[in-house]
C-alpha positions in Angstrom: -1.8 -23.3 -3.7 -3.2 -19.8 -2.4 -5.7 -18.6 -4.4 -6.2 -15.0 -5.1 -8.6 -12.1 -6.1 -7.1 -9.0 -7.3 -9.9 -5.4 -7.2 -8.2 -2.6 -8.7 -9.8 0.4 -11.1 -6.3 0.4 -13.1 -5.6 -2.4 -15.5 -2.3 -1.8 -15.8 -1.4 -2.1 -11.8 -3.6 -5.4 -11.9 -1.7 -7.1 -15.1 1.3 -5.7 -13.1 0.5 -7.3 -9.4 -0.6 -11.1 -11.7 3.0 -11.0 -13.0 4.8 -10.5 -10.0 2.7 -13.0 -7.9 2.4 -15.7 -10.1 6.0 -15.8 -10.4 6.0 -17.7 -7.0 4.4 -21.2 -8.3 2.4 -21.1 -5.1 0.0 -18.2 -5.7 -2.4 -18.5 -8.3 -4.5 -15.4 -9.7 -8.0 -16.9 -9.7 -10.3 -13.9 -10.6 -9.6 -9.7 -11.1 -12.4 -7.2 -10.7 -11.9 -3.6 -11.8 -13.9 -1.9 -9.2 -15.0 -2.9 -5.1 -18.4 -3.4 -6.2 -18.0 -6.4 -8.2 -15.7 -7.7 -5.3 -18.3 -9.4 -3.0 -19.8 -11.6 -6.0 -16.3 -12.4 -7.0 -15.6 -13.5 -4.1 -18.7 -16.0 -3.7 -17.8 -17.5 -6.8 -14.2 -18.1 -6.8 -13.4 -18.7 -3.2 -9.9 -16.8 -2.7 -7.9 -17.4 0.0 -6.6 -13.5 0.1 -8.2 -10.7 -1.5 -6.0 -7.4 -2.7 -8.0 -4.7 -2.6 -7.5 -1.4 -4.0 -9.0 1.8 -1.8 -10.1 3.9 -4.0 -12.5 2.9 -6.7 -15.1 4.8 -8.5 -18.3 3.0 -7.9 -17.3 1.3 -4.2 -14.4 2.0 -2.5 -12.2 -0.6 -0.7 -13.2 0.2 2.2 -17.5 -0.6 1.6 -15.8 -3.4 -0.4 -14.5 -5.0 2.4 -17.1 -4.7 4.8 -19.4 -6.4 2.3 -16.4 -9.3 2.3 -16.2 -9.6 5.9 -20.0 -10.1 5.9 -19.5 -13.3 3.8 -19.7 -16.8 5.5 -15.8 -17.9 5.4 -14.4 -14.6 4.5 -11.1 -14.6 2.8 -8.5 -12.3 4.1 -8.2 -9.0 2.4 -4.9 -6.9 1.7 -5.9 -3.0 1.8 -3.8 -1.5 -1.4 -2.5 2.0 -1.5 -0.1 5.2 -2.6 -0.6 7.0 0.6 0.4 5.0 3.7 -1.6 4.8 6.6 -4.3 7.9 5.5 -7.9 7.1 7.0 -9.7 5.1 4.9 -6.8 2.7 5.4 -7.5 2.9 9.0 -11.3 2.3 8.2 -10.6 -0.8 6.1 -8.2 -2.3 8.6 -11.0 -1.9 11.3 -13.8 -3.4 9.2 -11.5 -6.8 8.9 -8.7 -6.2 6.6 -5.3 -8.2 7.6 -3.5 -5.5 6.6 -2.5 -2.8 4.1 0.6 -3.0 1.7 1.8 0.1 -0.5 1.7 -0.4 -4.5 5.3 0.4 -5.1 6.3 -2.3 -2.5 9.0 -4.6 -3.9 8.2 -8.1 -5.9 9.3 -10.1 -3.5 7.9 -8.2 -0.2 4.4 -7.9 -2.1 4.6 -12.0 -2.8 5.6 -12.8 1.0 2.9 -10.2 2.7 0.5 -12.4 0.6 2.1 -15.2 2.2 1.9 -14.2 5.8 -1.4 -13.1 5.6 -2.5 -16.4 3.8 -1.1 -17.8 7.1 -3.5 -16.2 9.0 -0.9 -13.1 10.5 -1.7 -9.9 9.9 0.4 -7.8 7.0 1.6 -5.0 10.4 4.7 -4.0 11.5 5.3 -3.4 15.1 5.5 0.1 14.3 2.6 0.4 12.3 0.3 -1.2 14.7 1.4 1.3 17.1 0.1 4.2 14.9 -3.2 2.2 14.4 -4.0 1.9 18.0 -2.9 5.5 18.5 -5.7 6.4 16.1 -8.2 4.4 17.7 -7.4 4.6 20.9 -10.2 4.8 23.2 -10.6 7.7 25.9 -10.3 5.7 29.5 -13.8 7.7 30.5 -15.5 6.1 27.2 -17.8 2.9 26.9 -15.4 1.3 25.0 -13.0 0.9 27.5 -15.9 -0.7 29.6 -16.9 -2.6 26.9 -13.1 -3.8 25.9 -12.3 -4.7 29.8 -16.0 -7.0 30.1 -15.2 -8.8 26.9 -11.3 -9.8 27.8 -13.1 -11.3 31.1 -13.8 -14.8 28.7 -9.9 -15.1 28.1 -7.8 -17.2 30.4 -4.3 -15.7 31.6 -2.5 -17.4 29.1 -4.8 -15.7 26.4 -4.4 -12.7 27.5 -0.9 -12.4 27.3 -1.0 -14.1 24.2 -3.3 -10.8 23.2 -1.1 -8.5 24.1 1.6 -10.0 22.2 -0.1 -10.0 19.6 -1.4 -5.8 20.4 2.0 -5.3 20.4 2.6 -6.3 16.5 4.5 -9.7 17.2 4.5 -12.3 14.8 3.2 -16.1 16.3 7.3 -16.7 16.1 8.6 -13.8 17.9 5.3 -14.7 20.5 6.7 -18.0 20.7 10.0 -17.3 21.9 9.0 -14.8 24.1 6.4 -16.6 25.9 8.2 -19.7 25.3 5.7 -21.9 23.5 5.7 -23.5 19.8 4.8 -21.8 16.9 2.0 -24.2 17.0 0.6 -23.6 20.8 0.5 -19.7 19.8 -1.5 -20.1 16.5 -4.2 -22.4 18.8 -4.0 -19.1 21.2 -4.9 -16.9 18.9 -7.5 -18.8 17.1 -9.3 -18.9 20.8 -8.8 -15.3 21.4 -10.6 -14.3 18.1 -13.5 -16.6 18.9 -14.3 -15.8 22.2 -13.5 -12.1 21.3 -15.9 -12.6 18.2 -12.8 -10.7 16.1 -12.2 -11.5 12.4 -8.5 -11.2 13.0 -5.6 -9.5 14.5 -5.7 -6.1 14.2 -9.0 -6.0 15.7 -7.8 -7.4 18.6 -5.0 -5.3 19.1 -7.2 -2.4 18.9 -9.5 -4.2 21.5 -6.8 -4.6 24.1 -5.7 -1.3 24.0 -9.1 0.2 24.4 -8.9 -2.3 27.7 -6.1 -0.7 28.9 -4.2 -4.2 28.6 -0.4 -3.1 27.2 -0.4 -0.7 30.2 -1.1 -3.2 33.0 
């Protein structure tokens, strides 16, 4: 059973999320909280696997919500909510940790199996989309970052690496699989290396790091 917290201002899009996903028997609504700072305490006291998070609230946004989240020992994976498609704070929130961002008229049953891939430990990104994130994080070659990027990717082996930029390029641990032919399996122990030794919280952040390394271009 995944558990899970819903954070949203409006009642009515929070009774309306519970509906659709409890109809699959294997999510389970544990808690709701009505604004981002009551999210972090939630949290700590019912342990959810997957956290939908609404960006704009009046007292803390998502985006400070989900910073506080990712500060938490064992984090739970947080889904970034919104009606405008990748604006900035959605940028912001997928950079401080969130698996990924879902828009509020998505369909019942894409909403239930985005909760379900990210409760797998994938991130919630399209190919596409991960493009447009890295485009607006991309670092400038002359920066520090790009230093920094390149010295950190030094602790991954080759195999790693390619598993990385696999994974910058918005493939899922199948589609990495087959292209790199190894299980399903053998790629999710990949990527749970390159996360450690990249000291990342998950994906996205790592695609942003191997791009800023100049890794997709080599």
């Amino acid at each position: 059973m995944t558990r899970l917290l819903i954070v949203d201002d409006e009642a009515l899009v929070r009774a309306g999320l519970k509906m659709i996903l409890e109809s699959d028997e294997d999510l389970e609504v544990v808690a709701e909280a009505e604004d981002g700072a009551d999210a972090a305490a939630m949290v700590r006291e019912h342990r959810p696997d997957v956290v939908l998070m609404d960006i704009r609230m009046p007292r803390l946004d998502g985006l400070a919500a989900t910073r506080e989240i990712q500060a938490l020992p064992d984090p739970p994976k947080v889904v970034v909510l919104t009606t405008f498609d990748l604006d900035d704070y959605v940028f912001r929130a997928l950079q401080a940790g969130a698996s990924g961002f879902l828009l509020k008229d998505t369909p019942p049953r894409e909403l239930v199996q985005a909760v379900r891939v990210v409760a797998a430990g994938e991130a919630m990104l399209s190919p596409a989309v991960t493009r447009r994130l890295i485009g607006h994080f991309a670092a400038d070659p002359r920066t520090d970052r790009q230093r920094d990027a390149r010295a950190r990717l030094t602790a991954l082996t080759d195999r790693e690496r390619e598993v990385l930029a696999a994974v910058a390029k918005g493939l899922s641990n199948a589609d990495i699989g087959r292209t790199l032919f190894m299980s399903e399996a053998t790629v999710k122990a990949h990527v749970s290396r390159v996360l450690v030794k990249l000291n990342a919280t998950n994906r996205v952040q790592v695609a942003i790091l191997a791009h800023d390394a100049g890794l997709l271009d080599e």
